[in-house]
SEVEX-653753 format. One record per residue (C-alpha): x negated, y negated, z negated. Coordinates in steps of 0.05 Angstrom, whole numbers, padded with zeros to 5 digits, always signed. Each point is the difference from the previous one (the first is absolute). Layout:
REM residues N
XYZ
...
//
This chain:
REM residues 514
+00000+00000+00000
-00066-00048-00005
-00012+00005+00065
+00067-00012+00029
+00003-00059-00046
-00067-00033+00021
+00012+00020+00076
+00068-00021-00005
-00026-00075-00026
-00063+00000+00042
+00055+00010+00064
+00039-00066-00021
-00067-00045-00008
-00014+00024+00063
+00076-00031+00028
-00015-00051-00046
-00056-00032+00056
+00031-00046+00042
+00028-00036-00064
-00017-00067-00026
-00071-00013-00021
-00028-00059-00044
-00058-00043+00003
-00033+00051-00044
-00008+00042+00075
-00043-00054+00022
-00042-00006-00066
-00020+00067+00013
-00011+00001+00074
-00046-00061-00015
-00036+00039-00059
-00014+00057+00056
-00033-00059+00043
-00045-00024-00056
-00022+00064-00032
-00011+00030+00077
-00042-00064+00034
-00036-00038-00053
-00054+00033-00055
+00013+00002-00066
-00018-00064-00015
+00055-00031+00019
+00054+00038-00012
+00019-00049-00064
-00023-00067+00043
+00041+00006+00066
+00058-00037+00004
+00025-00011+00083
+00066+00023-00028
+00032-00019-00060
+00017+00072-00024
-00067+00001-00030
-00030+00068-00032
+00018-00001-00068
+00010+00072-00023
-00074+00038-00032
-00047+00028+00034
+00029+00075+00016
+00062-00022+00031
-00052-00037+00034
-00039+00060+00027
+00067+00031+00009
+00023-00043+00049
-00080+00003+00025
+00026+00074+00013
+00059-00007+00035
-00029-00052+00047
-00039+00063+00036
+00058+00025+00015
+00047-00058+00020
-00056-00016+00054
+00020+00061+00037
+00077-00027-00003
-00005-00078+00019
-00069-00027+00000
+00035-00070-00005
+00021+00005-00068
-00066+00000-00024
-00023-00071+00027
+00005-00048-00058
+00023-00056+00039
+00055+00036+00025
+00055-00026-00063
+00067+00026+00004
-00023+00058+00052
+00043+00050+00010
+00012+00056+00056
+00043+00064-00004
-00070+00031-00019
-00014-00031-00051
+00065-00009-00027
-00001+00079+00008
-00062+00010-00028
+00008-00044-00063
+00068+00035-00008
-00035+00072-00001
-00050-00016-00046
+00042-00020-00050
+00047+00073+00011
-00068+00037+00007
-00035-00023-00071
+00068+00010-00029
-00025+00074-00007
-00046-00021-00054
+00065-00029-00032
+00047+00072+00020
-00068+00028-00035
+00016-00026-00071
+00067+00005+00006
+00003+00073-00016
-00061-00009-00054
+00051-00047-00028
+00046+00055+00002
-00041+00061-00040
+00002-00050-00045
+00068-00004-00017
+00030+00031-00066
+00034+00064+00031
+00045+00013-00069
+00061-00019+00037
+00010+00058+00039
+00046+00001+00061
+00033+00053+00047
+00022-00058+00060
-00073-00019+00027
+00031-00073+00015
+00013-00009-00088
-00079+00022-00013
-00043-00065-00028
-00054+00024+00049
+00046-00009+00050
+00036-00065-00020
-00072-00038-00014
-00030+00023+00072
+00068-00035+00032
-00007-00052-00043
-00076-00018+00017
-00004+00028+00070
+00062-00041+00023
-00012-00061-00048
+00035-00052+00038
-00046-00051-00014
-00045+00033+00025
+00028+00015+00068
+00018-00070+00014
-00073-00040-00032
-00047+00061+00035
+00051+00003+00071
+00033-00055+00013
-00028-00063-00036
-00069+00041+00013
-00054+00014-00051
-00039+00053-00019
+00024+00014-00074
+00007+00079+00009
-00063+00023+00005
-00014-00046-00067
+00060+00022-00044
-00039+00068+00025
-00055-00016-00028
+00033-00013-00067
+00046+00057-00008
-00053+00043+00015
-00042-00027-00057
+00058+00002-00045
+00013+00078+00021
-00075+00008-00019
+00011-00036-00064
+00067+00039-00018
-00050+00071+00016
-00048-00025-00045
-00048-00010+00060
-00024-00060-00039
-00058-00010+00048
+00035+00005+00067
+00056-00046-00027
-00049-00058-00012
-00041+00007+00057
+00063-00007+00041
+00025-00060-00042
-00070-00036+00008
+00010+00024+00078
+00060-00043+00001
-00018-00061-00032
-00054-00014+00055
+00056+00008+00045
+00051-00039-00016
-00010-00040-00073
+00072-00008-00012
-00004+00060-00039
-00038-00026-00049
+00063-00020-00034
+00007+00075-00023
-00079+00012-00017
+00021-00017-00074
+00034+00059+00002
-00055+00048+00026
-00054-00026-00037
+00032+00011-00075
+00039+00059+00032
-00065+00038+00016
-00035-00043-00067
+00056+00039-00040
-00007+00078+00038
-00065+00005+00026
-00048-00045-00040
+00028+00027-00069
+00004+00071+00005
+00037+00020-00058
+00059-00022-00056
+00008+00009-00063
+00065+00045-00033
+00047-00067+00003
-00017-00016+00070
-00047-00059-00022
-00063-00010+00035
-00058+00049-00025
-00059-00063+00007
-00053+00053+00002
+00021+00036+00059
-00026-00057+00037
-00033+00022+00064
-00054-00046+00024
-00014+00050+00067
+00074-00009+00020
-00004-00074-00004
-00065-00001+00034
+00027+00048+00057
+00058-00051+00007
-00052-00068-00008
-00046+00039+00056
+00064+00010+00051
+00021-00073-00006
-00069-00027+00007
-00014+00047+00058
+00062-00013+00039
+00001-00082-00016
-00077+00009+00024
+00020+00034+00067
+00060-00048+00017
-00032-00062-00024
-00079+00005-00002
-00010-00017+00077
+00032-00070-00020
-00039-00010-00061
-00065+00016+00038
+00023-00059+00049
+00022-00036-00057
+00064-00008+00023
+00039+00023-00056
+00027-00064-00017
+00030-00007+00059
+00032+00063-00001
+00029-00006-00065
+00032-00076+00023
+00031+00035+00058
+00033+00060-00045
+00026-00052-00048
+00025-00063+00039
+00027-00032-00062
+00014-00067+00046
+00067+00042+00032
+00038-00019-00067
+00042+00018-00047
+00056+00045+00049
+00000+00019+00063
+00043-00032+00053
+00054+00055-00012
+00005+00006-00088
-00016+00055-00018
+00050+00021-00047
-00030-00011-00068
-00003-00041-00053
-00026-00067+00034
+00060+00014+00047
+00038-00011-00051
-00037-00065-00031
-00004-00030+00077
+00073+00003+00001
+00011-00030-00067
-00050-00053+00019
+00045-00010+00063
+00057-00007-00038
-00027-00045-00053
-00017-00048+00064
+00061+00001+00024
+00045-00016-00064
-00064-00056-00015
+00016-00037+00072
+00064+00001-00019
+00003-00029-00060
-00055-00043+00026
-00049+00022-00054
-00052+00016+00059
-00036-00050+00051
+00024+00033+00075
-00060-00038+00028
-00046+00044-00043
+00028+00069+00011
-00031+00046+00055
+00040+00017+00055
+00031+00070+00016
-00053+00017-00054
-00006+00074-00014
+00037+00022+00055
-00021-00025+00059
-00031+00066+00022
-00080-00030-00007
-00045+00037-00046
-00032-00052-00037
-00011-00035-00067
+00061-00029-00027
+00013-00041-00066
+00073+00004-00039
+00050-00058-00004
+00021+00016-00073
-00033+00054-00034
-00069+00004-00013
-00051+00024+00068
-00023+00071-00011
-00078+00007+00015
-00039+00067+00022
-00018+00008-00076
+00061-00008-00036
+00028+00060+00049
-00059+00044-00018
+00012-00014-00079
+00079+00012+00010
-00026+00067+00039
-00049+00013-00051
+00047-00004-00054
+00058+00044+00032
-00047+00058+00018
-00030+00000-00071
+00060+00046-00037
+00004+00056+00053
-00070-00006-00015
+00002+00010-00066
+00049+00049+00003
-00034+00043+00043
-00059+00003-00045
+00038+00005-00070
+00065+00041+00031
-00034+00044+00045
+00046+00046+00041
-00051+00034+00040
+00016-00017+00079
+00073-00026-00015
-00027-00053-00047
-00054-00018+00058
+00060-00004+00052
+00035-00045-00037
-00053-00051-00018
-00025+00002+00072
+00070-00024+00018
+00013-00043-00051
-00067-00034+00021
+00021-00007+00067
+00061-00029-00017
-00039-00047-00048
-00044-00023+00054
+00059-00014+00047
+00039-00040-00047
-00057-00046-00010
-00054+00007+00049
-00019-00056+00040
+00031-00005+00078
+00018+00072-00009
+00031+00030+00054
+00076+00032+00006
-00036+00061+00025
-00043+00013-00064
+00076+00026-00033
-00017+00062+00042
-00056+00007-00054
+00038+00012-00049
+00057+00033+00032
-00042+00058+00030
-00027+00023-00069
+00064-00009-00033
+00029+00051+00042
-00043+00057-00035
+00029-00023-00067
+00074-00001+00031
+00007+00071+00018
-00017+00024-00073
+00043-00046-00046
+00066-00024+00007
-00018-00075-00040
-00063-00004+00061
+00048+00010+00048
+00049-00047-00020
-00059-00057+00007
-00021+00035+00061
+00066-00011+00035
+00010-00077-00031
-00076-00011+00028
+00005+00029+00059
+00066-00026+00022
-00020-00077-00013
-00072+00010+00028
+00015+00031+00062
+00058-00042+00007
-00051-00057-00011
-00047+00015+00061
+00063-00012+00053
-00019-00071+00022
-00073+00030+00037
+00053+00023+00041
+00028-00059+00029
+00013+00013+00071
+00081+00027+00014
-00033+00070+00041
-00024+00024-00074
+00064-00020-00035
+00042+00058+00007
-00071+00049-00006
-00019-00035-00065
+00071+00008-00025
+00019+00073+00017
-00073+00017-00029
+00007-00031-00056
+00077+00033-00011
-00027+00070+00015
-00053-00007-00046
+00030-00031-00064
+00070+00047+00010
-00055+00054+00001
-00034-00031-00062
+00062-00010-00044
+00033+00072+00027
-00066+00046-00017
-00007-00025-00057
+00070-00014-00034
+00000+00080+00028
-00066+00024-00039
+00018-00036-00066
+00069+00018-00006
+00006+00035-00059
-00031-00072-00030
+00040-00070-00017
+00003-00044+00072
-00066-00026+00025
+00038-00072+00007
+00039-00035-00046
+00068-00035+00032
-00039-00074-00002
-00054+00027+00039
+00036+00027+00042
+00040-00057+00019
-00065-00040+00008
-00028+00039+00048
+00065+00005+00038
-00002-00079+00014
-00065+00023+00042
+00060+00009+00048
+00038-00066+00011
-00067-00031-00012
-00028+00031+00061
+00066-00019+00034
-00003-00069-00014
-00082-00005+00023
+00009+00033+00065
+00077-00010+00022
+00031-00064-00033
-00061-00053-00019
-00022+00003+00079
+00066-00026+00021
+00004-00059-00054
-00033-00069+00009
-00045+00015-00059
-00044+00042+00042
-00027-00066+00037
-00011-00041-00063
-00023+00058-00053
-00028+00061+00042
-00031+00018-00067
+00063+00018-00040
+00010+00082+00029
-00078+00004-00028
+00010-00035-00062
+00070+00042-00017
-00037+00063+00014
-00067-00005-00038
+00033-00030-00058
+00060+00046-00009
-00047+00058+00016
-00051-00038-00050
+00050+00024-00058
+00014+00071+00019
-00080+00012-00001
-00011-00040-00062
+00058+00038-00030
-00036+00068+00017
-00068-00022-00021
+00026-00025-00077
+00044+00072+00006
-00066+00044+00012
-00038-00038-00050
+00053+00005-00061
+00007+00070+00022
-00072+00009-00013
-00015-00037-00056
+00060+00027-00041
-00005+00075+00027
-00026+00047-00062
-00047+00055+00011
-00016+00056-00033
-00060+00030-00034
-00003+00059+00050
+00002-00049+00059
-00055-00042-00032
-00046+00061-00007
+00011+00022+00074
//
């Protein structure tokens, strides 16, 4: 039934080709032209286009390695001056090597599934946990539509780090951080979650042993594990960044992987809290002009929303700077952190604080993107399929951040695709689930329900009825606005839900010791 699941997937990526594609398809096709004409030198300098290079130096070599093979497609594609290039090679190429790496992702997919708690035995096949987290992961709709339509290469990388959390879940300590440290020089988003795997494998592989109440035994301290660990960070940071430091262009690397001049949100909000603060901020302006408590002449037009990624000051509330996100981060990761290490639950405990640091980041990272939900959603999935209170979040989550990532698809071909996707895969969600926790209260309570049912005549009213209104001329803003912040509550909701669930769940001495 694997198979037929990741054939039956890989088949509908494949029909999935002569969709829509984002601006994102010509920030790679411009990162093959760099990496595959100029040295290595100045990979991190050139900038014809403005889709500069700004992921770390593997995806770098990556798309080094997949230039050798687009030449043999459309040579074209692969001169640098040629921005905005596209031919049905290349758009066929690009297309493919996004389904082909997918294997790695297929790959831990079923890792993902040993995994799984098989106490909840089933005779239907289609009621198994196994079965329910490979549809769930395999056919993530967010997935689908960021990696093959909008167009990015985000398989391969959520791969990467369900593999390493398979390894970590076997106790393959070793193979589970080399993988993690893998994926960091590939994409450094993730190191929103490295809080996680750094006390996680602290906790299980550093300290060998407990003591009869499940406390830390201080003296099983193992000083080869940690330097096994310290030697496969060091080499791997060595291999992807050393050339650069020998050219001393490090600096220059690291101001390309952290742009902190993009501001606070991206052009879209991401649905977190600053969402949530820009709106208030919004609203505060508005009720201030009014009452005339505000200058006009002094207040930024179509600030916020005007689609540019740039630096912005607020009207009302205090401007949020680069460091006051990374102390509200800080600060949000540190109980799953602590829980982790004092309430340690083996690989169910690590789960849960690698999601609730994901979440963390999310809420109040700075310009994070609505694509980074997928973070948090893709792990949570593991968690849904073996308690009924996970899979309650799961579904609230899910819902709102999928639901979240409709405006990158903007253009009326990819309405009713987006739509019916996002219908089979939710009724799919909320069915196999419901069906494998039956004999348990309902996942949802009736309020959370109904909240995720306005979803519906919110969607109506973005796509159908705000078109046809005069607004649309004078505030083209609003559908975005009424999406990220309503969505804004339903993750925020989830994220406080996991974390009281956490902090307040009890475990026992037996748990502990394991």
């Amino acid at each position: 039934w694997f198979r037929a699941l990741a054939l039956g997937v890989s088949f509908l990526k494949c029909l999935l080709i002569p969709a829509y594609y984002s601006t994102d398809f010509e920030v790679h096709r411009n990162w093959l032209a760099i990496t595959h004409n100029l040295p290595l030198s100045q990979w991190y300098y050139e900038a014809t286009s403005e889709w500069t290079l700004d992921y770390p130096p593997f995806f770098a070599w990556f798309e080094y390695a997949l230039s050798h093979v687009a030449k043999y497609f459309d040579p074209k594609m692969l001169v640098i001056e040629n921005l905005n290039y596209t031919s049905r090679a290349t758009i066929f190429f690009q297309r493919f090597s996004v389904i082909f790496t997918d294997i790695l992702f297929i790959y831990a997919v079923r890792e993902c599934c040993r995994c799984v708690n098989g106490k909840r035995a089933a005779k239907d096949i289609l009621e198994k946990p196994t079965f329910i987290l490979a549809v769930l992961l395999l056919w993530n709709f967010g997935l689908l539509i960021v990696d093959h339509i909008h167009f990015q290469y985000n398989g391969f990388l959520f791969g990467l780090m369900l593999l390493s959390v398979a390894r970590l879940c076997q106790k393959r300590y070793l193979e589970g951080a080399l993988l993690f440290a893998v994926l960091l020089h590939f994409k450094h988003i993730y190191i929103y979650v490295a809080p996680a795997y750094g006390i996680y494998l602290l906790r299980s592989y550093c300290f060998t042993a407990n003591n009869a109440d499940g406390s830390l035994k201080w003296r099983s301290f193992s000083f080869l594990h940690v330097t096994l660990l310290g030697l496969i960070v060091c080499l791997v940071s060595a291999l992807s960044l050393g050339p650069f430091i020998v050219l001393g262009q490090l600096p220059q690397v690291i101001s390309r992987l952290f742009p902190f001049k993009r501001g606070l949100c991206h052009a879209y909000w991401a649905p977190n809290f600053w969402a949530l603060y820009n709106a208030v901020d919004k609203a505060l302006t508005i009720f201030g002009l009014k009452c005339n408590f505000l200058d006009p002449t002094k207040i930024p037009k179509a600030s916020m929303t005007g689609g540019l990624v740039q630096e912005f000051q607020h009207t009302v509330l205090p401007s949020v700077t680069p460091l006051a996100t990374l102390i509200c981060s800080f600060i949000s990761i540190l109980p799953s952190v602590f829980c982790l290490w004092f309430k340690p639950q083996g690989p169910r405990g690590f789960l849960q604080c690698l999601v609730l640091c994901a979440l963390s980041s999310f809420m109040f990272g700075w310009h994070v993107h609505e694509k980074a939900i997928l973070l948090a959603i893709l792990p949570l999935s593991l968690l849904s399929v073996q308690r009924a209170k996970d899979a309650g979040i799961y579904l609230i989550l899910t819902t709102t951040g999928h639901f979240s990532l409709f405006p990158l698809l903007f253009t009326p071909p990819e309405l009713p695709i987006k739509i019916l996707l996002m219908l089979l895969f939710t009724v799919y969600s909320f069915s196999s689930l419901k069906s494998l926790f039956r004999r348990e209260r309902p996942l949802l309570t009736w309020l959370e329900t109904i909240y995720l049912l306005q979803l519906v005549p919110l969607e109506i009213f973005c796509e159908i009825v705000f078109p046809l209104t005069p607004w649309k001329r004078h505030f083209p803003f609003v559908p975005l606005l009424l999406t990220s912040v309503y969505c804004a509550l339903g993750v925020t909701y989830a994220w406080l839900k996991l974390y009281i669930s956490v902090l307040t769940e009890r475990i026992s001495v037996r748990q502990k010791v394991e």
